[in-house]
Residue, then its C-alpha position, 0 to 999 in steps of 0.5 A: x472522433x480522435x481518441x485521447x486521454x483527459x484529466x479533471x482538476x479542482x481549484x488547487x489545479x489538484x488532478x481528480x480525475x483521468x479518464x481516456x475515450x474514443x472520441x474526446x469530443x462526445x466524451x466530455x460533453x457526456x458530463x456537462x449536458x445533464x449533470x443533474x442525470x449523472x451518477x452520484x459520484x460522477x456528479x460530486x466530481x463534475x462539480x468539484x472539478x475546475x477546469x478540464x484538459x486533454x491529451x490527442x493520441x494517434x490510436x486507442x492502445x496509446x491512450x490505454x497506456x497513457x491513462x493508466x501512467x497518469x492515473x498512476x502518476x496522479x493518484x486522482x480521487x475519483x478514479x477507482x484504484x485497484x490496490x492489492x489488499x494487503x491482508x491476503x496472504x502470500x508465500x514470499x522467496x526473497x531470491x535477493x539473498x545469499x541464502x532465500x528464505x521462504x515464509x508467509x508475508x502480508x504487506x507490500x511487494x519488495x524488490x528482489x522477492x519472488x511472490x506465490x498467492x495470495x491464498x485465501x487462508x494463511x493455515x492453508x499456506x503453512x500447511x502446503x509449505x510444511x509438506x513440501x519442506x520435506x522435499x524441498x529443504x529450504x531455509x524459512x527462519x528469519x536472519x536473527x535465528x539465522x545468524x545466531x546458528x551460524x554462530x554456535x555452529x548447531x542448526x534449528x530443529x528443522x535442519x535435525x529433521x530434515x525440513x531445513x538443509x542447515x546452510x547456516x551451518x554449512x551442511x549445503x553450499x549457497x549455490x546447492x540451497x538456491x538449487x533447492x529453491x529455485x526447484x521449490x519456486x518451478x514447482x509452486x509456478x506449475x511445473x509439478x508434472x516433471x518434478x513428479x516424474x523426476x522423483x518417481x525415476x529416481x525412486x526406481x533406480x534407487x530400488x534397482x540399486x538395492x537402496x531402498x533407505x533412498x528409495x523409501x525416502x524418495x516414496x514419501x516425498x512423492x507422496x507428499x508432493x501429491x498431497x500437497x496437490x490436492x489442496x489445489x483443486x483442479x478446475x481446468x484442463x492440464x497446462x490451462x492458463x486463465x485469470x477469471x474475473x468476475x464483479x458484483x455491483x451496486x448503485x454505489x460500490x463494485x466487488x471484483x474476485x480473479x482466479x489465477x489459474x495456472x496448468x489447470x490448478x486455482x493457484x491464487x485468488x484475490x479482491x477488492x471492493x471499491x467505489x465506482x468510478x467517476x467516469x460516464x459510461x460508454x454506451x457501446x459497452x455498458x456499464x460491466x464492459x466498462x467495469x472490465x477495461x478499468x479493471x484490466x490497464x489498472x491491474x495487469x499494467x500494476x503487476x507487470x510494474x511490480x514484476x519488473x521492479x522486482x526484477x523475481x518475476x517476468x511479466x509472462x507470470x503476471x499475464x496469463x494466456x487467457x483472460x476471462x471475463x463477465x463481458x467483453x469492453x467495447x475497445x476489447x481488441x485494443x486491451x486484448x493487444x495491450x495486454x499482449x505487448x505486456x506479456x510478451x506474446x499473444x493474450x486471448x481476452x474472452x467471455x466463457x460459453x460453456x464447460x468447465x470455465x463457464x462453470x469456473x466463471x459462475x463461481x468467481x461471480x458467487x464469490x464477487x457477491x458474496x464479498x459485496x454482500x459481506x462489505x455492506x455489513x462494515x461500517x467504516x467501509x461504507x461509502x454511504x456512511x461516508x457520504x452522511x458523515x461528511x454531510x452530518x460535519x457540513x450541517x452541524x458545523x454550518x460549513x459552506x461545503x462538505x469537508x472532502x479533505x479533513x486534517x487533525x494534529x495531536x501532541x504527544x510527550x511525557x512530562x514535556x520531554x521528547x515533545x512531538x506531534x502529529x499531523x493525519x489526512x482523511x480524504x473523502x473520509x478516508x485516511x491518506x497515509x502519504x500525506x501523513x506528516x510528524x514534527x518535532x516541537x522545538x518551543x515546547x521542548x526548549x521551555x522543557x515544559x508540557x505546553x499542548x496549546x504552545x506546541x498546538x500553535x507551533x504546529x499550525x503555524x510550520x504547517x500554514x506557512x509552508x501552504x502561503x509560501x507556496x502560493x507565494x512562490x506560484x504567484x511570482x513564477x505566474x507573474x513572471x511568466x505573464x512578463x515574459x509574454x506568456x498568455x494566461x490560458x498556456x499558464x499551468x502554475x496555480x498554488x501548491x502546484x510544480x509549473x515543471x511537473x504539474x504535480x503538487x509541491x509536498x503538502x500544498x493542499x488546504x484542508x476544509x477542516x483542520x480538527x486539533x485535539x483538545x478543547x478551547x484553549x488549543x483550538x483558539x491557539x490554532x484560530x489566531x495562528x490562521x488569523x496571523x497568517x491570513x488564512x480565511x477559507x479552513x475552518x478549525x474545531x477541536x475535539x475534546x476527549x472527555x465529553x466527546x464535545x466539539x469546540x468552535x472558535x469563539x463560541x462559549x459552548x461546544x457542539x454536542x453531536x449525537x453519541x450514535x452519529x456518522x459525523x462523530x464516529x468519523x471525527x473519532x477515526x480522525x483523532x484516533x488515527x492522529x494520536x496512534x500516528x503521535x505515539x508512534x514517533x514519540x516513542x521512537x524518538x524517545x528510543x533513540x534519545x534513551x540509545x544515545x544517552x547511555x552511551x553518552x556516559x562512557x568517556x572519550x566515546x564520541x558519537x562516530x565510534x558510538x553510532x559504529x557500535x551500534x551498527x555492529x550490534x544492531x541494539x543497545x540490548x545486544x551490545x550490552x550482552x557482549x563481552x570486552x573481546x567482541x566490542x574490540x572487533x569493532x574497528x576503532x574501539x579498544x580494549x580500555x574503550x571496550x572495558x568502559x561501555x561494559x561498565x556503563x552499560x552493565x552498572x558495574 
């Protein structure tokens, strides 16, 4: 009965999977004494799998703690990852600036940026901040619109109507701007009460005072204070802290909505629908308690990661007081004491029974269902597409297995010049961004000619060589170790696998199916390239753009796929997804290349002192707009140098 933490890797010794149990024992041999009673995906992962290993820890928080760093660490494909969806918008202060700047962002969180959100509607977002600009004049322009008042000495329209206190044009201090932040910043984290109180007393004593211009003004920003929260509705008693969480689930998929409600008001609000995890279910609490003891390490332990990398927030901002759930875990003390020592003090983890957060909990759970329901209608995001599409791949391609791991390689260039490639991951159907890869062609490029089937077989051939020199290099290190004395089973190092860390060596992976873009020609190129270096377990196919066909090696006629298939539809993403990652690089390699060449024509101009004016300007368009006596303060450049880029740049 000890409890511990395990990981499930395939034949690449790839982790796929991390979980962690009370009891190791009666754990794993939950997946091995009827596979064919498991779920579907617990099923795939079980087969998939290769070998299995495990880690004893002393007690249940330690083994929370340890599978939430693996899974995080490893990224493992059958583990459910509960990524923040970066289409919510969020009200972002970037306090690691002089000036913070405040504005409405989508995408990943950054070091030194305080976040407020997400929000559901990104108008709903404007229209909060445009009223509390009134009271809180802060800066919201970009650094370009920025620094350019600061050089003609005259603030934006915001600062002439007083929704912008116009530090770039010195009108307030930097420490008076970030005052005004940070005021912004206590009022949006739930400390409206004193801020309203605040402007209340100083509207009075302005009246007393006989200043009824200030006391107006301070009449209308307590107004607007009020306005802006009515928008947030109140849904819980005054000062209440609480996440409530609610799922929605399906043979195949689970929805999750959270509330963040912070002093009695729904500050925030966001979710995810992903599919269901790998995992067995722990009999003690089901499948929802299971479902809430994933959700829970992976999101609280990402939030306070995020917090303190950011080094904006603190981790009691991230963790509320009081976390409610559909139903309790079976380990439920044990999360509710790690979620204490994340936020740093204690953490209530309860199911509500009745009154406003019943209510509250009823309509988290209307939401979670209606995010499913909405998900089932798209396409790409539906796993049993997936499935079908990959099965559809394996039948008319008559592979031995469903291609899980699918790469594809695209050309780009313009009349052979600036000649680049590109190199995408799908896994499971889906794209892998961080096992994307571009090239550069250097045959195709010094021939200066367009040679797609060249540049097809260069591509395979970098790509290939790095897989067998890692598996050379994992060979040999096996070898000496065994000379050494080591035994086979203490032995960690496998192809595509760091011994010292366990994890893979950059892109050491085989794909099932390797997809160029194009038709015989290249996919041949492609096919004798994995002859030459001994490859014999990837298959190739091409995917011709003019007729959609699919191009086998060594076969005279192509596989013509169903235009309306799942199959098709996903070798479509694929090569589509390769040629924007294609265009991408080709474009800003030929930027560059375009950057330096008009440069390379002004005498005596070296490429130290070229970078240098660039840097200072930051574009060849900017440069091109200054004059002889801007290009002179560039250190190193002068006045006979300066008149020279003017006249290369400009024609004269």
């Amino acid at each position: 009965m000890e409890p511990g933490v395990y990981k499930f890797r395939d034949a690449h010794r790839r982790v796929i999977y991390v979980g962690k149990a009370k009891s190791l024992r009666s754990r794993l041999n939950s997946y091995f004494a009827d596979v064919a009673g498991l779920h579907p995906r617990t099923r795939q992962m079980v087969t998939t799998a290769a070998s299995v290993e495990w880690t004893v820890v002393s007690t249940e928080v330690e083994a929370l703690q340890l599978e939430y760093n693996w899974i995080k660490e490893f990224d493992p494909r059958f583990n459910v990852r509960y990524r923040d969806d970066k289409s919510y918008p969020v009200l972002a202060v970037t306090l690691n600036e002089e000036f913070p700047r405040l504005f409405v962002y989508r995408g990943a969180r950054k070091k030194g940026v305080r976040y407020f959100g997400p929000y559901a509607h990104a108008w709903a977002i404007r229209e909060t901040l445009d009223l509390l600009l009134r009271v809180f004049p802060a800066r919201t322009c970009s650094a370009g619109v920025f620094k350019r008042h600061s050089q003609i000495g005259r603030p934006c329209l915001l600062g002439y109507i007083d929704k912008c206190s116009a530090p770039c044009v010195g009108r307030v201090s930097a420490a008076e701007h970030r005052d005004i932040v940070e005021d912004f910043c206590d009022f949006l984290a739930g400390r409206t009460d004193r801020m309203v109180r605040d402007l209340e007393r100083r509207m009075h004593t302005a009246s007393d005072e006989l200043d009824f211009e200030t006391a107006a003004r301070l009449r209308d920003d307590v107004q607007a204070l009020r306005r802006a929260l009515e928008k947030q509705a109140v849904v819980l008693g005054t000062g209440t802290d609480a996440d409530v969480i609610a799922f929605a689930t399906d043979e195949l998929e689970v929805a999750v909505q959270i509330f963040h409600v912070r002093d009695g008001r729904v500050r925030g609000q966001r979710g995810w629908v992903v599919d269901k995890s790998g995992d067995a279910v722990d009999d003690a609490a089901g499948e929802t308690g299971a479902l809430v003891e994933q959700f829970l390490t992976q999101f609280y332990g990402e939030q306070v990661s995020v917090a303190e990398q950011s080094a904006a927030e603190q981790p009691a901002a991230v963790v509320p007081r009081e976390v409610l759930v559909p139903e309790l875990p079976a380990d439920a003390a044990q999360i509710q004491q790690w979620l204490s020592n994340l936020r740093g003090s204690a953490v209530q983890l309860r199911v509500p029974q009745r009154g406003d957060k019943k209510a509250l909990a009823e309509t988290v759970q209307r939401n979670a269902l209606e995010a499913l329901a909405q998900h089932k209608l798209k396409r790409a995001g539906d796993l049993t597409s997936r499935s079908a599409a990959l099965q559809d791949i394996q039948d008319a391609l008559e592979l031995d297995s469903a291609p899980l791991r699918i790469e594809c390689v695209d050309i780009s260039h313009v009349q052979g010049t600036d000649v680049v490639a590109s190199l995408v991951v799908f896994e499971d159907g889906l794209p892998r961004k961080s096992e994307y890869r571009h090239y550069a062609i250097k045959e195709a490029a010094g021939e200066g000619r367009s040679d797609d089937v060249g540049s097809i077989a260069e591509v395979t051939r970098r790509r290939f060589q790095r897989l067998r020199r890692d598996r050379d290099e994992a060979e040999r290190e096996v070898l000496a170790k065994l000379d050494s004395g080591a035994e086979p089973e203490d032995l960690l190092s496998r192809p595509g696998i760091d011994p010292d860390t366990g994890r893979p060596r950059k892109f050491s992976y085989p794909p099932n199916l390797y997809v160029v873009d194009g038709g015989s020609p290249q996919v041949a190129a492609a096919a004798e390239v994995l002859d030459e270096l001994g490859i014999t377990d990837v298959a190739v196919i091409g995917l011709a753009k003019r007729l959609e066909e699919v191009w086998v090696p060594g076969e005279p006629d192509p596989v013509i796929m169903p235009r309306n298939s799942e199959a098709l539809f996903l070798l479509q993403r694929v090569r589509d997804e390769a040629h924007r990652f294609a265009i991408t690089f080709h474009r800003s390699k030929r930027s560059r290349r375009m950057t330096a060449s008009a440069l390379d024509a002004v005498p005596g101009l070296g490429a130290a002192r070229r970078t240098a004016l660039v840097t200072h300007f930051g574009s060849v368009a900017k440069l091109k707009q200054a004059t002889v006596e801007q290009i002179t303060e560039v250190p190193g450049i002068g006045v006979a140098t300066a008149k020279a880029v003017v006249a290369a740049l400009r024609g004269e």
